[in-house]
C-alpha positions as CSV (number, residue, x, y, z in Angstrom):
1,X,-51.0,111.4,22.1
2,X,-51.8,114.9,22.9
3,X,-50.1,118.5,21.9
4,X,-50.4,121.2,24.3
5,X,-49.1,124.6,23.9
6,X,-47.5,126.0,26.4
7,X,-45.7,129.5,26.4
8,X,-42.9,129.4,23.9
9,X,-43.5,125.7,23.5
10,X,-45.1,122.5,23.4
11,X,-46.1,119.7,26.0
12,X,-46.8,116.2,23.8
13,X,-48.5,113.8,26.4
14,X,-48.5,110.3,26.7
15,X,-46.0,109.4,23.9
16,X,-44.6,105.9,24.0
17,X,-41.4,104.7,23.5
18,X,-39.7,107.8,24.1
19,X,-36.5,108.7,26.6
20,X,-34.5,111.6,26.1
21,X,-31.4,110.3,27.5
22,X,-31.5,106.7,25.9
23,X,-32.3,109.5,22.9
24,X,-29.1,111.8,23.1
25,X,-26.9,109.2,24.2
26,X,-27.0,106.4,22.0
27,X,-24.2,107.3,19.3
28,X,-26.6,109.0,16.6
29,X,-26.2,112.6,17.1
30,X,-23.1,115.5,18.4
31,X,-25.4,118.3,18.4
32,X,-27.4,118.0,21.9
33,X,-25.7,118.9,25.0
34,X,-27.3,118.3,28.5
35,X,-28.3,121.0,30.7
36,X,-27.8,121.1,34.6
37,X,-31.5,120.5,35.2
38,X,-31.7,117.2,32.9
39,X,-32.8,118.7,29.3
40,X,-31.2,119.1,26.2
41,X,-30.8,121.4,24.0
42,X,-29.5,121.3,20.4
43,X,-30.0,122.5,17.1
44,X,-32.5,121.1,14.4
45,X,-32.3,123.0,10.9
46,X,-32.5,126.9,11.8
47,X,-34.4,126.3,14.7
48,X,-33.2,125.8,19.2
49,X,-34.7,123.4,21.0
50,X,-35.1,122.3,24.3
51,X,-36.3,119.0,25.2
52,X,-37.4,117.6,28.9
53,X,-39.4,114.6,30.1
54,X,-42.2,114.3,32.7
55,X,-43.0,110.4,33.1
56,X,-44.5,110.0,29.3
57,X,-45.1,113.9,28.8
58,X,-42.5,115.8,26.9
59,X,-41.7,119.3,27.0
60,X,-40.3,121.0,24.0
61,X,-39.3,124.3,24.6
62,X,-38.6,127.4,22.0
63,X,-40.6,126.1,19.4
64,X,-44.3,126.9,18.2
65,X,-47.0,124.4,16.6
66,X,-45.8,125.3,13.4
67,X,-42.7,123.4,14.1
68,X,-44.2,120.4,15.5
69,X,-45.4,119.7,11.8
70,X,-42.5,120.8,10.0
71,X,-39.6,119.5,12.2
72,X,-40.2,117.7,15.5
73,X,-42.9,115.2,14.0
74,X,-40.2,114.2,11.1
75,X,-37.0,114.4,13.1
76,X,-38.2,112.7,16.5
77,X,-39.7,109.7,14.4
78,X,-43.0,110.5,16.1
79,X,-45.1,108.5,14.0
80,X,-43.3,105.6,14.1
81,X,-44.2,102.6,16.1
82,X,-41.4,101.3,18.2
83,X,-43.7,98.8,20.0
84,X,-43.4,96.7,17.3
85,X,-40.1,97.3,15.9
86,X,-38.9,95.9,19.6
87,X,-41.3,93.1,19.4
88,X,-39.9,92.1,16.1
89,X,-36.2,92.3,16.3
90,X,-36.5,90.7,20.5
91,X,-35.1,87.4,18.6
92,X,-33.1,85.9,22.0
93,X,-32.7,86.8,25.5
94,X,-29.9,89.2,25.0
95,X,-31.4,91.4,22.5
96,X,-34.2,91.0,25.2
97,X,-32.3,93.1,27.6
98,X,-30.5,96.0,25.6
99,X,-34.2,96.5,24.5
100,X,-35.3,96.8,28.2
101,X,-32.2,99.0,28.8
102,X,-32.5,101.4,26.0
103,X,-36.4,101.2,26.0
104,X,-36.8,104.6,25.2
105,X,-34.6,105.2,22.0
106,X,-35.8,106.3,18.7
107,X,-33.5,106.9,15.5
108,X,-33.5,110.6,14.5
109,X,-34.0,111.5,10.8
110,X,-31.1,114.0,10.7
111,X,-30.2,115.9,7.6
112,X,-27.8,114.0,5.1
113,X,-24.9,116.5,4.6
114,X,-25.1,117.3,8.3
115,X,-24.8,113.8,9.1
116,X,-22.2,112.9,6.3
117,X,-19.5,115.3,7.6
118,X,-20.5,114.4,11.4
119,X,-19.6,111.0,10.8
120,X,-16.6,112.1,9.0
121,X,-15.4,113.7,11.8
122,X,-16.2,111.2,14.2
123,X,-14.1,108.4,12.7
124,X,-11.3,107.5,15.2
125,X,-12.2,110.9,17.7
126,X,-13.8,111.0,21.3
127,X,-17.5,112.3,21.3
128,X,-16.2,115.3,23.0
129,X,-14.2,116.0,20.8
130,X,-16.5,115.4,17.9
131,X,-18.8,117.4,19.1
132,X,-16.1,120.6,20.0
133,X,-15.5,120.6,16.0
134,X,-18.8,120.9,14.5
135,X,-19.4,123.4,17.3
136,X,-16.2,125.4,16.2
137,X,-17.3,124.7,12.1
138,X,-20.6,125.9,12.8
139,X,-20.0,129.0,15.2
140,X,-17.4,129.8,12.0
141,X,-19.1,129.3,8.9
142,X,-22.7,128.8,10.0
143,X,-25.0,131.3,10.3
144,X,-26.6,132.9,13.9
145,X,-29.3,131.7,14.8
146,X,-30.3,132.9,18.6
147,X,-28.6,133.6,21.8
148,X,-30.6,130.6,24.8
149,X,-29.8,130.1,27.8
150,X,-26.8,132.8,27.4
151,X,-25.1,130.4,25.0
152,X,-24.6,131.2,21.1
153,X,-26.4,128.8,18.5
154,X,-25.4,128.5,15.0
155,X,-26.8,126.7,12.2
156,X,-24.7,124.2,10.6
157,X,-22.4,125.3,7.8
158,X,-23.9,124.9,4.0
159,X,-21.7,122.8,2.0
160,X,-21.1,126.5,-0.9
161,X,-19.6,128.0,2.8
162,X,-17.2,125.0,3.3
163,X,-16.2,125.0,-0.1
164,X,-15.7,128.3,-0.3
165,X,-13.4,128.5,2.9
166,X,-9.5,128.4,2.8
167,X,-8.6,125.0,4.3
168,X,-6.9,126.8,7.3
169,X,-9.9,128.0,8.3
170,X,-11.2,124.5,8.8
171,X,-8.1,123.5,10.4
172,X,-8.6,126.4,12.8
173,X,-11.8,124.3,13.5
174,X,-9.6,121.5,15.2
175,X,-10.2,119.1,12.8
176,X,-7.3,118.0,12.0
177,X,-6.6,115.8,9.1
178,X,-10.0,115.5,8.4
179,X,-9.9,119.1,7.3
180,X,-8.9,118.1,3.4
181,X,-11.6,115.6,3.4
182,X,-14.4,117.9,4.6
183,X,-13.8,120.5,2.1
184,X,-12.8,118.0,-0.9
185,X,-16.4,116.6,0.4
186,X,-18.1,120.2,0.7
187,X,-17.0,120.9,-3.4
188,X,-18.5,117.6,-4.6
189,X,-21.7,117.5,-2.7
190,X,-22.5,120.8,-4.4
191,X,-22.1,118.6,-7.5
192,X,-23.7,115.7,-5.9
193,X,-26.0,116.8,-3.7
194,X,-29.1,115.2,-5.9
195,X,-27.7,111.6,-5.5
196,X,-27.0,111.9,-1.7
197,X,-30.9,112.9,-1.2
198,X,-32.0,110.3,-3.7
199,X,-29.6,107.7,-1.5
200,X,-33.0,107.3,0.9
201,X,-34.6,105.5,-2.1
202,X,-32.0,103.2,-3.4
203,X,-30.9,100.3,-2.7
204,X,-28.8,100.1,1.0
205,X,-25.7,98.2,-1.0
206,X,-25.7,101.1,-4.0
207,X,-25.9,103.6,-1.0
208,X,-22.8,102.1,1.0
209,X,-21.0,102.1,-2.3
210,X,-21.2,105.6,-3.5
211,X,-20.7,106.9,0.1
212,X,-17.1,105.0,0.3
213,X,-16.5,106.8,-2.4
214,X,-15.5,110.1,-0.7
215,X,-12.1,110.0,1.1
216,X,-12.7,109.9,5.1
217,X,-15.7,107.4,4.3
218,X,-15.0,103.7,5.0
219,X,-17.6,101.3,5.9
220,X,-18.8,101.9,9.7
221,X,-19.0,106.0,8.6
222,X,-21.4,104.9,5.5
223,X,-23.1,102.9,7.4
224,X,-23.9,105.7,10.2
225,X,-24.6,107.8,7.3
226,X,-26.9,105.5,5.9
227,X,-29.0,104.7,9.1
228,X,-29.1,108.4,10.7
229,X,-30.2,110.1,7.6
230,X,-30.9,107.8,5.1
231,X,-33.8,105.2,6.8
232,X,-31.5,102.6,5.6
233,X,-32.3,100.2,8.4
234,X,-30.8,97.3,6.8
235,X,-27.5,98.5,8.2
236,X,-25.7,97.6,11.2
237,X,-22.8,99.5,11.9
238,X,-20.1,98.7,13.8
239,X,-17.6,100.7,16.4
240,X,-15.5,99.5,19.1
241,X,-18.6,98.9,21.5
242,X,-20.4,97.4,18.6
243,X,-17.8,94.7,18.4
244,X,-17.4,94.4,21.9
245,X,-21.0,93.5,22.6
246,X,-21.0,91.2,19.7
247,X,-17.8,89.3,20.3
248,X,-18.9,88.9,24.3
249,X,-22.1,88.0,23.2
250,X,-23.4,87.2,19.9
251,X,-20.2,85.9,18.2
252,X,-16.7,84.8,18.3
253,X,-13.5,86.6,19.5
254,X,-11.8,86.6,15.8
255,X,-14.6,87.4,14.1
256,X,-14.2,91.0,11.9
257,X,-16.6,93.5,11.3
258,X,-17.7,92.8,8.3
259,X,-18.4,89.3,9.1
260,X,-20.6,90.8,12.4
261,X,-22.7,93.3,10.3
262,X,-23.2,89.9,7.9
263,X,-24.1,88.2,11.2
264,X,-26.4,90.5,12.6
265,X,-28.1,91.7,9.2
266,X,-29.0,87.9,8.7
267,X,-30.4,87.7,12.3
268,X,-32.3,91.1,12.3
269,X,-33.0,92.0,8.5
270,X,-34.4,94.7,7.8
271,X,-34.5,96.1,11.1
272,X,-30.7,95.6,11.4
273,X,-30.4,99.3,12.3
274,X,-32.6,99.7,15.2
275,X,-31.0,96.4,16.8
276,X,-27.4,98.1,16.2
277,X,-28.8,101.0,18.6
278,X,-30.1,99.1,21.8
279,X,-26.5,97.0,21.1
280,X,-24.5,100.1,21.1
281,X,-26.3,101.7,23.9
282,X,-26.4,98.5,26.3
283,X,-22.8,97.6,25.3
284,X,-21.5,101.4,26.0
285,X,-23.5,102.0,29.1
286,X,-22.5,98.7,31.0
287,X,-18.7,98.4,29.5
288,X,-19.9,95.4,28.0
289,X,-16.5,93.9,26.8
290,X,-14.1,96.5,28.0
C-alpha cells in the first residue's frame, strides 16, 4: 500500500479488503452520511472527513499525513489483515457468500463513550432516526468543529457536558426515554471512565457484565459496545436481521438469541464478531428472512 498526498488530503493505493459502502452500511457506525457523488463524510474525534473509492485507491479528503498516523490508520483497521480473518471464519457455504457479499467491510475502532451512548440510543429506533439524535446531541452540546460542504460538524458531546445538562435539554435532542439513561450514564462514566477503557483488556464475559450494568444496556447493546470499541471479537450480537439470517439459515425457528450468539460463538470463536458483520450486512441487504 501506498500514501499519496494530494491537496487537502490523502490518496492510499491498492489497499485490500476495503469498500466504503459495505463500510458505512453494515450496522457499526451513525455518524457517516452519504454524499450525492458516492462519498461519505463523517466525523472522527475533532477531525471531518471525506472518504471515496477508486477501484482499490481511496481518497480521504480534509485531512493531512499527520492524521493518517494518528486517526485513519487506528480507526479504519488499516493494518489488519482481513484476508485471513475471511479465510478463517469461511466455515460452510453460507458464510461463504455473505463474505463475498460484504467483501469489503472492516470493523471500525470507534471511541468507547461515543459508541456506548450510540448504542444506547439505537436500541429499538430506525437508523434514521438514530442517527437525527446524536446529530441533535452533538450540534447541542458538542463543540464546532468546521463548516464542509456548507453543512455544520460538531464534535461529539463529552460525558462532564451531558452530565452537566438539564435533562430537557436532552429531551429536546429527540431522544426520548432514553434521555434519563444517557445522562444517569454521562455522571457515572465520569466516575467510571478508567474501567470502560480498561474493558479492551478484560475478559469479553467481565466486559458484557459491567456494561449491563447501566440502565438502557441489555445484552445485544453490550455486545455492540464490546465489538465496535472494545476489539472484543468473541461477540456476536444479535438484532432483528441477525436472527433472521440465523433462524433462515444457520438454526431453528424457536431458537432465542442467546442460544444463537452461543451457537455462532461455538462455530466462529474468537472471530465471532467479524462473522456477525458479513451476517448482518448479507441478511439486511437481501431481506434475508423478512
Amino acid at each position: 500500500m501506498n500514501i499519496t498526498e494530494i491537496n487537502n488530503g490523502l490518496i492510499l493505493e491498492n489497499v485490500k479488503d476495503f469498500n466504503v459502502t459495505h463500510i458505512f452500511d453494515c450496522g457499526q457506525c451513525f455518524r457517516w452520511n452519504k454524499e450525492d457523488n458516492g462519498s461519505y463524510t463523517g466525523v472522527v474525534k475533532n477531525k471531518v472527513i471525506n472518504v471515496s473509492q477508486n477501484g482499490s485507491n481511496i481518497i480521504f479528503k480534509n485531512i493531512n499525513i499527520d492524521d493518517y498516523e494518528n486517526i485513519i490508520k487506528s480507526y479504519f483497521d488499516i493494518d489488519t489483515d482481513y484476508s485471513d480473518i475471511k479465510k478463517s471464519i469461511n466455515k460452510d457455504d453460507i458464510m461463504g457468500k455473505a463474505i463475498k457479499y460484504g467483501e469489503g467491510i472492516r470493523i471500525l475502532n470507534q471511541d468507547e463513550w461515543e459508541t456506548m451512548i450510540s448504542f444506547m440510543i439505537s436500541a429499538n429506533n430506525r437508523i434514521p432516526m438514530i442517527k437525527k439524535v446524536i446529530e441533535n446531541l452533538s450540534k447541542n452540546f458538542g463543540e464546532y468543529i468546521c463548516t464542509y460542504k456548507n453543512k455544520e460538524y460538531y464534535q461529539f458531546p463529552t460525558p462532564k457536558r451531558l452530565s452537566e445538562s438539564s435533562l430537557e435539554k436532552i429531551k429536546d435532542c429527540k431522544a426520548g426515554f432514553r434521555s434519563e439513561r444517557i445522562k444517569e450514564a454521562a455522571i457515572r462514566f465520569l466516575n467510571e471512565k478508567d474501567i470502560i477503557y480498561d474493558l479492551k483488556n478484560r475478559s469479553y464475559d467481565e466486559g458484557l457484565e459491567y456494561l449491563k450494568t447501566y440502565k438502557g444496556i441489555g445484552d445485544k447493546v453490550a455486545n455492540c459496545i464490546l465489538l465496535f470499541s472494545m476489539k472484543q471479537f468473541y461477540t456476536f450480537p444479535v438484532d432483528v436481521w441477525v436472527r433472521r439470517v440465523m433462524q433462515t439459515l444457520y438454526v431453528d425457528k424457536n431458537t432465542s438469541d442467546k442460544e444463537i450468539r452461543q451457537f455462532a460463538e461455538n462455530k466462529f470463536g474468537k472471530l465471532s464478531g467479524y462473522a456477525q458483520q458479513y451476517l448482518f450486512y448479507y441478511a439486511r441487504e437481501l431481506a434475508i428472512g423478512k
